[in-house]
N, C-alpha and C positions, 0 to 999 in steps of 0.2 A: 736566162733571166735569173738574177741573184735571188735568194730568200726562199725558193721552192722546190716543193719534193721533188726529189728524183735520186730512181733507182743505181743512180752512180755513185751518193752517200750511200754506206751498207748501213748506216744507223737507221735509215729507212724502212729498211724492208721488213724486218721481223717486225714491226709494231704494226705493221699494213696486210700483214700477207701471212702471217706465221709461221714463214720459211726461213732456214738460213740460206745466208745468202750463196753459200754451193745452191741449194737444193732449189732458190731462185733461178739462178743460172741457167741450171740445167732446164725448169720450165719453159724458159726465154728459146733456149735452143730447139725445144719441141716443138712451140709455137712457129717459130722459124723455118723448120724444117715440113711441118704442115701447109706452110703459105701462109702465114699471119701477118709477112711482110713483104710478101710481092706486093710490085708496080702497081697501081693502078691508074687508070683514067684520071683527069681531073687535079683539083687542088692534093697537093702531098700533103702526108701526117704531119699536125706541127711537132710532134714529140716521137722519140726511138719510141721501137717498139717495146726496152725494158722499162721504160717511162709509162707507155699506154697501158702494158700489166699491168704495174703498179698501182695507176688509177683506177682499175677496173678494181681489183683488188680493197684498194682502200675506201672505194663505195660499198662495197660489200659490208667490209668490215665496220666505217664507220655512218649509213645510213645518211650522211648528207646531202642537202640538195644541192644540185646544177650550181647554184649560186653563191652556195658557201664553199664547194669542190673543186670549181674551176678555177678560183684565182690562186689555188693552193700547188697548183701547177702551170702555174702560168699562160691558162688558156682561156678561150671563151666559154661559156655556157654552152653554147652548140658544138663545139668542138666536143667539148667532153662528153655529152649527151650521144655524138655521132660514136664516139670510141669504145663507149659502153655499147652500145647497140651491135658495133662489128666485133669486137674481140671480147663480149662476154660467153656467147656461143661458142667460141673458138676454145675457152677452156672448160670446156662443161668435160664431166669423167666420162668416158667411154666405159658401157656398161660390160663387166668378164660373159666372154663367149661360151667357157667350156670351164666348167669342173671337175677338180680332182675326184675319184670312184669314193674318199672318207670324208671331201669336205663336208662340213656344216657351216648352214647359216643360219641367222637370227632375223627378222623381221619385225618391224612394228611401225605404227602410223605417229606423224607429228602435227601439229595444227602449224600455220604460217599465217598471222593476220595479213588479209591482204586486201588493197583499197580496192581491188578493180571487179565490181560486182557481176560482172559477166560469166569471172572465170571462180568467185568466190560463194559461200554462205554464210547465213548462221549456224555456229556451230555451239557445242557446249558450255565455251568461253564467253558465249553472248555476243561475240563479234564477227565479222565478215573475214573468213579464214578460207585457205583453201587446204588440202586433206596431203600429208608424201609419205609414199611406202618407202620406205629406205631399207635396204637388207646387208646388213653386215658379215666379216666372216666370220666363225666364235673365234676362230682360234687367233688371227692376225687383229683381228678389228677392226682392217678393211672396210672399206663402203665399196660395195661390186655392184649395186643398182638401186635405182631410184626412179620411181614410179613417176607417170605423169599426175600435175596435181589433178586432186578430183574439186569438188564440193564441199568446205568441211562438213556440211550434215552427211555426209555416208557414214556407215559405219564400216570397222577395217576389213570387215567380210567382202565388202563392195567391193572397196577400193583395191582391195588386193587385186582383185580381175580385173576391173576397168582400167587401172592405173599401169596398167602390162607388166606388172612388176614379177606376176606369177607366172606369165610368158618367159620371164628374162631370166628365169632358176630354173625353171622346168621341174624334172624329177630329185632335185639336189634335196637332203633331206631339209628341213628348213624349221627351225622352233618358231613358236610364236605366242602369243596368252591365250586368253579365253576365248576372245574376239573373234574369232576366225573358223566357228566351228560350220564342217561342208567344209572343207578349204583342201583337207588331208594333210594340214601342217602338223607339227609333234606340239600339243596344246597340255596344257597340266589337268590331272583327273579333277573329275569333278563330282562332287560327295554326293550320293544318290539321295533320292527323297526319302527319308523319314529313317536315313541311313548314315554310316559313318566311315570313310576313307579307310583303305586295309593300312600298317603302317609301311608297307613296301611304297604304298600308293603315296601315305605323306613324306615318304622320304624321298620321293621322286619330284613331287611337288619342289622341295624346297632347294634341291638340286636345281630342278628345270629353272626356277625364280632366281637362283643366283648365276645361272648361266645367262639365262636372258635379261638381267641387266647392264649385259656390256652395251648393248644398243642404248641403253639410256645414260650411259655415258658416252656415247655419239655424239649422239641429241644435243648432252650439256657443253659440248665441245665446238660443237657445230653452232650454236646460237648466240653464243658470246660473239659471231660475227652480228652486229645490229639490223641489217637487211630483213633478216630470218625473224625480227620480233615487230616489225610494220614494217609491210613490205609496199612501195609505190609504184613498183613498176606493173604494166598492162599487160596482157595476154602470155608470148614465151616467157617474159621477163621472171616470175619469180621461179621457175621450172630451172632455165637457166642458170641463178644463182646457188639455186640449192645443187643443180650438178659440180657447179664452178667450185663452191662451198666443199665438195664432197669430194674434191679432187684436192685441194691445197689440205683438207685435214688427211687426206692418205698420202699425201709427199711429207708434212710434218713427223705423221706418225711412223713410216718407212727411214725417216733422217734422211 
């Protein structure tokens, strides 16, 4: 069909996906090689599978509905709805199994507004969000895991356990702010009562604070996709993106 996206223009891709189009490719062939394109039963995919990326992708990215999205690929509403549902899953990041004996990581919590109040609260922002521990590496910038969402009312003490994000580092040394005290993350001193920081202790402070804002430059990376700032989808749905999300910004950032 003439007029519509697809991942066989490369002017496509980077504006959808924030990949080049190598570093596309190569996704495509993962997917591939995982089963993203086996046979199945029933009506066949109307689009290749570097097509149905694409789409899944540029939901992500640009937040539209069924209705504005589908004809931009030349499908139906249901169609596109079915494709997000099966190959959004299929690119979510696979969280790292085993660490280096010197890595470090960084941790901290993000809010995600999100409509579906099952899986959401109120949170600080006054809106219905749900809570993601994301952990980074310092040194690469990596995202190596990402919590299940919580509740935004927890706080990142909570969510750190609930969200099994402190299951998926284990013993790895792992910075994090204030938030998380009980936790045994590396957290910045805190000035005693009616007392004043040694200056070993404020220079460790300001160390720790400029290390630990690589994750919030994640963050700012990661939510320039639109999904991540009102999210519509129900129960796995925004869990999935945010993996999905955290896999195309470590292919971006790796080139």
């Amino acid at each position: 069909m003439a007029g519509v996206i697809t991942a066989s223009e490369p002017s496509w891709i980077a504006p959808f996906t924030g990949l080049s189009p190598r570093a596309f490719g190569k996704l495509v062939t993962v997917l591939r090689r995982e089963g993203a394109d086996a046979v199945r039963k029933g009506r066949p995919w109307s689009l290749p599978l570097e097509d149905r990326a694409l789409l899944v992708a540029a939901y992500w990215r640009t937040n539209l509905t069924m209705r504005q999205l589908a004809p931009l690929f030349g499908v139906s509403k249901s169609a596109a709805d079915r494709i997000i549902d099966h190959l959004g899953p299929m690119l979510a990041l696979q969280p790292r199994k085993r660490f280096a004996r010197d890595t470090v990581l960084i941790v901290d919590g993000t809010l995600v507004p999100t409509r579906d109040h099952t899986i959401a609260a109120r949170s600080k922002n006054y809106r219905y969000s749900t809570s993601h521990q994301v952990v980074i590496d310092a040194h690469t910038r990596l995202v190596v895991a990402v919590g299940k969402p919580v509740p935004g009312s927890r706080n990142d003490c909570k969510a750190w356990a609930e969200s099994g994000a402190a299951a998926a580092v284990g013993k790895t040394t792992t910075i994090a702010d204030g938030g998380y005290p009980g936790t045994g993350l590396v957290m910045p001193h805190r000035r005693p009562k009616g007392g004043d920081l040694t200056e070993w202790q404020a220079e460790h402070n300001r160390e720790h604070k400029r290390v630990r804002a690589r994750v919030e430059h994640v963050f700012a990376g990661m939510k320039t996709w639109k999904i991540l700032r009102d999210c519509r989808l129900k129960g796995d749905g925004v869990h999935h993106a945010m993996l999905g999300i955290a896999r195309m910004h470590n292919l971006a950032l790796a080139g």
